[in-house]
Backbone as XML, in Angstrom:
<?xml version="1.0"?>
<chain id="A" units="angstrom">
  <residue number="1" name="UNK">
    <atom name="N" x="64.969" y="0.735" z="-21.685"/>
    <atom name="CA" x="63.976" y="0.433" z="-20.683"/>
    <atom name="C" x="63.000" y="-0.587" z="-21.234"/>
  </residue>
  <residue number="2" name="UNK">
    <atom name="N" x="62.319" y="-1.113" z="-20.580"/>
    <atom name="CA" x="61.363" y="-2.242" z="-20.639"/>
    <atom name="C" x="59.291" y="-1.878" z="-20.756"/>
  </residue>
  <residue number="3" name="UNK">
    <atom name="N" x="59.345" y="-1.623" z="-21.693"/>
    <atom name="CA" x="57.428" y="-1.732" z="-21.602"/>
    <atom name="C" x="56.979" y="-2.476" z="-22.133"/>
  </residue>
  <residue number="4" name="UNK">
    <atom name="N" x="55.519" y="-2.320" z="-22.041"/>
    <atom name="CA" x="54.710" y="-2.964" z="-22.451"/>
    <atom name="C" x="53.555" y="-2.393" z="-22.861"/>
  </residue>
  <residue number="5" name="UNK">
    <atom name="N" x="53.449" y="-2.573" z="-24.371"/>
    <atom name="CA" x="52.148" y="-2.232" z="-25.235"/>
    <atom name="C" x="51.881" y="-3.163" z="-25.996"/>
  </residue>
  <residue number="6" name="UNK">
    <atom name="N" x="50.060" y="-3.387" z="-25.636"/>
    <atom name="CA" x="49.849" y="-3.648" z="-26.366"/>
    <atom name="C" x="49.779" y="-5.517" z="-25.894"/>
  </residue>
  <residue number="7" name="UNK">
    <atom name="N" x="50.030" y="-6.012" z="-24.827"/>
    <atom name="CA" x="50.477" y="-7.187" z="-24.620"/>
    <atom name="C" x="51.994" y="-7.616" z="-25.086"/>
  </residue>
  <residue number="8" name="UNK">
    <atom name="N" x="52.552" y="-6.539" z="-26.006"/>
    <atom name="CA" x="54.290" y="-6.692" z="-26.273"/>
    <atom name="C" x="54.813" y="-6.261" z="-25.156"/>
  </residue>
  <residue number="9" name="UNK">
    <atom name="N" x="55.593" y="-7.127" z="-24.237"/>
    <atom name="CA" x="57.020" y="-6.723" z="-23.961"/>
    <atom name="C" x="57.803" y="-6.249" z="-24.572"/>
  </residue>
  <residue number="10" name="UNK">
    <atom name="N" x="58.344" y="-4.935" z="-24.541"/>
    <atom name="CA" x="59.737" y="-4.637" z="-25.652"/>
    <atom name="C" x="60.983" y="-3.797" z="-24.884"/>
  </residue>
  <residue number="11" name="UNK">
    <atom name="N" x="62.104" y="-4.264" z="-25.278"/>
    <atom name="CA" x="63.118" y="-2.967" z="-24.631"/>
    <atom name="C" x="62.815" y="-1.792" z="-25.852"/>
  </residue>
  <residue number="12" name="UNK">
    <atom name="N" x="62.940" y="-1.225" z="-25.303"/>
    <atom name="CA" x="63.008" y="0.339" z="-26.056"/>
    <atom name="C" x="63.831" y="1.507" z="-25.783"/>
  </residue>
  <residue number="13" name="UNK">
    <atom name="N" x="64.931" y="2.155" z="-26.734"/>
    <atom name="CA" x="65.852" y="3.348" z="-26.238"/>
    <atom name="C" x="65.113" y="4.338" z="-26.355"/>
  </residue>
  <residue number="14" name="UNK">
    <atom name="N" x="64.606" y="4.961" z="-25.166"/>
    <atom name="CA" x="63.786" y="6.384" z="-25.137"/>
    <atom name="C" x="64.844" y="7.288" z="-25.819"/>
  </residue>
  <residue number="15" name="UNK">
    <atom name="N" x="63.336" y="8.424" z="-26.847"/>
    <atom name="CA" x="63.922" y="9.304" z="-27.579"/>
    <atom name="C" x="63.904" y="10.603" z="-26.348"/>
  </residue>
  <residue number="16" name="UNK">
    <atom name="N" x="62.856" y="10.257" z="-25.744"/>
    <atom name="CA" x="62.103" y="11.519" z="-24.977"/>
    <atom name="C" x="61.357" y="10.884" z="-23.539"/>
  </residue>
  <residue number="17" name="UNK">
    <atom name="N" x="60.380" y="11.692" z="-23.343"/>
    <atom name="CA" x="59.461" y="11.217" z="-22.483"/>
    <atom name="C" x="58.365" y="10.291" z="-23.110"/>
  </residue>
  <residue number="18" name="UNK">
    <atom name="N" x="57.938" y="10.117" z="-24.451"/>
    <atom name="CA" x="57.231" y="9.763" z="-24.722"/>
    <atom name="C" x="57.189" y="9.026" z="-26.028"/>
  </residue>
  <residue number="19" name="UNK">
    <atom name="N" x="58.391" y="8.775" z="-26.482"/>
    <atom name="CA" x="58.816" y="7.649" z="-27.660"/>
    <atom name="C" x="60.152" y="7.358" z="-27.177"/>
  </residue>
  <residue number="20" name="UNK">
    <atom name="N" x="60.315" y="6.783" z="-28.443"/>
    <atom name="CA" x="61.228" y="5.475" z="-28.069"/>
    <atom name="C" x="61.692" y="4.374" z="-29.479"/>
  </residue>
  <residue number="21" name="UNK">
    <atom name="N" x="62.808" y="4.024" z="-29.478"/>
    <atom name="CA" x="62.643" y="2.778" z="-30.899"/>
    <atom name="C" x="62.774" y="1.471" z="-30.179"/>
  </residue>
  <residue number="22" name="UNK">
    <atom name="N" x="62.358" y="0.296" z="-30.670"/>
    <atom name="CA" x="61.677" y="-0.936" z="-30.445"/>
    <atom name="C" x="63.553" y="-1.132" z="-30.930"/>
  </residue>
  <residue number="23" name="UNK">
    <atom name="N" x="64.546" y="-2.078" z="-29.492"/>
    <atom name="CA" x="65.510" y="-2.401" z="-29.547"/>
    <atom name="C" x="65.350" y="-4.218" z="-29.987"/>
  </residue>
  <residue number="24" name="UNK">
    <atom name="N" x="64.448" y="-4.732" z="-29.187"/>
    <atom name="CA" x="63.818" y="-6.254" z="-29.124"/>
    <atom name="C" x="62.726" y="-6.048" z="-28.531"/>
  </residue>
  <residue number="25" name="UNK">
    <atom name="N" x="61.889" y="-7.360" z="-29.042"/>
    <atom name="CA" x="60.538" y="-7.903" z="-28.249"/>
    <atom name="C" x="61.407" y="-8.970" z="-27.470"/>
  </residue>
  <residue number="26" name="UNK">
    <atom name="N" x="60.674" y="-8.612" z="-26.192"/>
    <atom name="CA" x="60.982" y="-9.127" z="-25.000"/>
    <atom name="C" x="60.155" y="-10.825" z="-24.953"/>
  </residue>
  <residue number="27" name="UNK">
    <atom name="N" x="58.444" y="-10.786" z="-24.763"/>
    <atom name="CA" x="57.680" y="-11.242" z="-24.778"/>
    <atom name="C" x="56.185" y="-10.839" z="-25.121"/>
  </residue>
  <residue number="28" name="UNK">
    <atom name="N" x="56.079" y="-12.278" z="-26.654"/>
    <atom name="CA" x="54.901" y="-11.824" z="-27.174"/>
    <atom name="C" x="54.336" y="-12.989" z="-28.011"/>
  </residue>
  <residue number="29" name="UNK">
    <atom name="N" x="53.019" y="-12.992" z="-28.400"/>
    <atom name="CA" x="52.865" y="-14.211" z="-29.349"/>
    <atom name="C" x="53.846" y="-14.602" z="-30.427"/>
  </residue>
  <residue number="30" name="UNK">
    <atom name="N" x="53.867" y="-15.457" z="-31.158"/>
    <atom name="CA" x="55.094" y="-15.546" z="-32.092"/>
    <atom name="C" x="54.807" y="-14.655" z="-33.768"/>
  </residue>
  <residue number="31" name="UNK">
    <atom name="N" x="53.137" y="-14.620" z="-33.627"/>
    <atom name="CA" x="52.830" y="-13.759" z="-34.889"/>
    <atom name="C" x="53.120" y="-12.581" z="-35.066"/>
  </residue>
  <residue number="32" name="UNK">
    <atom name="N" x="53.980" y="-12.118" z="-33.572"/>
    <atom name="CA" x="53.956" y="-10.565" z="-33.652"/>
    <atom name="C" x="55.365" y="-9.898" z="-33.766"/>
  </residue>
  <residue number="33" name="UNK">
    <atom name="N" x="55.835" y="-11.167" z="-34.131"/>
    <atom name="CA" x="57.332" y="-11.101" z="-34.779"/>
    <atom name="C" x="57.262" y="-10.878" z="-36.293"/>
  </residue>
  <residue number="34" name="UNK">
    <atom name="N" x="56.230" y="-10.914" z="-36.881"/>
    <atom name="CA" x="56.189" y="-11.123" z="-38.171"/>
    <atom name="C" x="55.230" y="-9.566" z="-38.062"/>
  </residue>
  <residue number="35" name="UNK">
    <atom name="N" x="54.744" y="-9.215" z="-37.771"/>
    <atom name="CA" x="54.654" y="-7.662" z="-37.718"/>
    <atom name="C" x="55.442" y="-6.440" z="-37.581"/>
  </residue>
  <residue number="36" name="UNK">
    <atom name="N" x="54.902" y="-6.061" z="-38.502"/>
    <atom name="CA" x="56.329" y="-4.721" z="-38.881"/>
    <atom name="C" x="56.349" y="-3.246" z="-38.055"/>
  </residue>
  <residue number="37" name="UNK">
    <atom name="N" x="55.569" y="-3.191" z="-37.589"/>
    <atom name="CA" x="54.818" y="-2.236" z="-36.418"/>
    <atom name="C" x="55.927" y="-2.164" z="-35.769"/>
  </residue>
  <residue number="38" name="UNK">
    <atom name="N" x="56.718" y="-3.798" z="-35.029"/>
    <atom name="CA" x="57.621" y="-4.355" z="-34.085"/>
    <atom name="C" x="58.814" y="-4.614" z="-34.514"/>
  </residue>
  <residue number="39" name="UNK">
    <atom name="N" x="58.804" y="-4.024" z="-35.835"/>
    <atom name="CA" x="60.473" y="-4.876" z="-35.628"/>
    <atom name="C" x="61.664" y="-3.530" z="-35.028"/>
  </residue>
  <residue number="40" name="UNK">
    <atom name="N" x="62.888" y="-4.454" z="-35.147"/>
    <atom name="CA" x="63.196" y="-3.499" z="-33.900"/>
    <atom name="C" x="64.087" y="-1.738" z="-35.065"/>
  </residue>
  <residue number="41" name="UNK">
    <atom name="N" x="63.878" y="-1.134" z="-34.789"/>
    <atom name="CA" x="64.349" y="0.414" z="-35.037"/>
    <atom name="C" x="63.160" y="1.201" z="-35.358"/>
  </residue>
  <residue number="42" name="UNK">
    <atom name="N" x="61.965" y="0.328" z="-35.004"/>
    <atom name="CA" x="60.503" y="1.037" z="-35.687"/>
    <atom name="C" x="60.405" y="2.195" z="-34.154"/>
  </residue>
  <residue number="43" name="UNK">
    <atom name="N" x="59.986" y="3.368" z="-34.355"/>
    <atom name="CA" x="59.704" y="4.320" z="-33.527"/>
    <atom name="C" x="58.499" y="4.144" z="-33.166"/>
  </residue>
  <residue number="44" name="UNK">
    <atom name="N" x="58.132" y="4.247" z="-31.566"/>
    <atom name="CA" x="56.927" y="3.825" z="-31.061"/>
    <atom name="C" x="56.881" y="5.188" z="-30.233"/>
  </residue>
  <residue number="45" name="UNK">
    <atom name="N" x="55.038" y="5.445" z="-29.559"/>
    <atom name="CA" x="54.812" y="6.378" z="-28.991"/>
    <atom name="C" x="54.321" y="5.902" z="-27.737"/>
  </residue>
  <residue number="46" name="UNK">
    <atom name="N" x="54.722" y="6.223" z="-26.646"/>
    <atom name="CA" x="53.922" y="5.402" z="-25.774"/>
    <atom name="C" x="53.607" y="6.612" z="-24.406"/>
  </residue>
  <residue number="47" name="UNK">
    <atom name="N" x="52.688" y="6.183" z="-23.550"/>
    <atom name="CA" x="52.845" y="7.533" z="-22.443"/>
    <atom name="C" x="52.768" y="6.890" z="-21.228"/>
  </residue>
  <residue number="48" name="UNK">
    <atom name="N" x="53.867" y="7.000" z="-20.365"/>
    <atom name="CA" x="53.688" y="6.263" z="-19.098"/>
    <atom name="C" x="52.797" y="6.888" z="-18.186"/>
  </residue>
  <residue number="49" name="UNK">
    <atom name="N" x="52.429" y="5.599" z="-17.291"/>
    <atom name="CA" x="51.328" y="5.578" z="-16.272"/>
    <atom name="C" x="52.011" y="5.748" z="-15.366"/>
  </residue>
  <residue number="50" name="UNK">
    <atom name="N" x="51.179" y="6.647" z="-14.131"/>
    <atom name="CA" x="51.893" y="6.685" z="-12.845"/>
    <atom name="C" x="50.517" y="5.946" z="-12.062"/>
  </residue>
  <residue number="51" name="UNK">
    <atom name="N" x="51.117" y="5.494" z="-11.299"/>
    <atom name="CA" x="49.985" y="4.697" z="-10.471"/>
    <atom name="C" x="49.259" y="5.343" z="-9.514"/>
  </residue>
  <residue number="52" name="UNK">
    <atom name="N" x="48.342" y="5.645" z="-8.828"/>
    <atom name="CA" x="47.821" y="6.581" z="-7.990"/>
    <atom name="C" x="48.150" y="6.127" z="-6.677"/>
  </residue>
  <residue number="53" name="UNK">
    <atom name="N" x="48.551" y="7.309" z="-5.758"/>
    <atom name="CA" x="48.831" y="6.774" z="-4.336"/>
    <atom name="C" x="47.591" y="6.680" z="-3.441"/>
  </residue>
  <residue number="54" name="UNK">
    <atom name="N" x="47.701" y="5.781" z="-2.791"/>
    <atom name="CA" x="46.827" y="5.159" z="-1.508"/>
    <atom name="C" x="47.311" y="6.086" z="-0.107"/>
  </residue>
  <residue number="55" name="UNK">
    <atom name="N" x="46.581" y="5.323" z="0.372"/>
    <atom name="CA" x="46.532" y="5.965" z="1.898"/>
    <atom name="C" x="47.718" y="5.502" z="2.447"/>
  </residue>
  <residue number="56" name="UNK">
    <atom name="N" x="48.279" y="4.463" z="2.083"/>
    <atom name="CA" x="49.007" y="3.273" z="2.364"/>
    <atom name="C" x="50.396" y="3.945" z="2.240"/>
  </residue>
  <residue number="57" name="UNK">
    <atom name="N" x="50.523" y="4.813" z="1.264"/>
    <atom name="CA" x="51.895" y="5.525" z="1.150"/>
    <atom name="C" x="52.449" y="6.664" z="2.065"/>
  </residue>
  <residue number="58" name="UNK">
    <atom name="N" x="53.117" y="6.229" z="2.552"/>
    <atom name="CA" x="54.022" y="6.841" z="3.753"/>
    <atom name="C" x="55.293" y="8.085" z="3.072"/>
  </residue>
  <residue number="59" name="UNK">
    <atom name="N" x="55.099" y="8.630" z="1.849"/>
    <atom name="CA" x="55.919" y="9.122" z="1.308"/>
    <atom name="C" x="55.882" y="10.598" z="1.388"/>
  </residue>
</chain>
């Protein structure tokens, strides 16, 4: 799947609901290729957002 932390784009193979390992950076400055945080098999934690519904949703 595809997120974004942090201003990184990254694919990431979810472990769970809430990590994941860094497969590629998608889109990002070029310095943040040279950060090890990102390279790809590093385990990341992340927690998805659900967006809040409006009035607008007919669901």
């Amino acid at each position: 799947m595809e997120i974004e932390i942090n201003g990184v784009l990254m694919q990431v193979a979810p472990l769970n609901a809430t990590s994941g390992t860094i497969v590629r950076l998608l889109n990002c400055p070029l310095q943040t290729y040279l950060n090890p945080a990102y390279a790809p098999g590093q385990l990341i934690q992340y927690h998805p957002v659900i967006p809040p519904r409006t009035n607008l949703d007919t669901r």
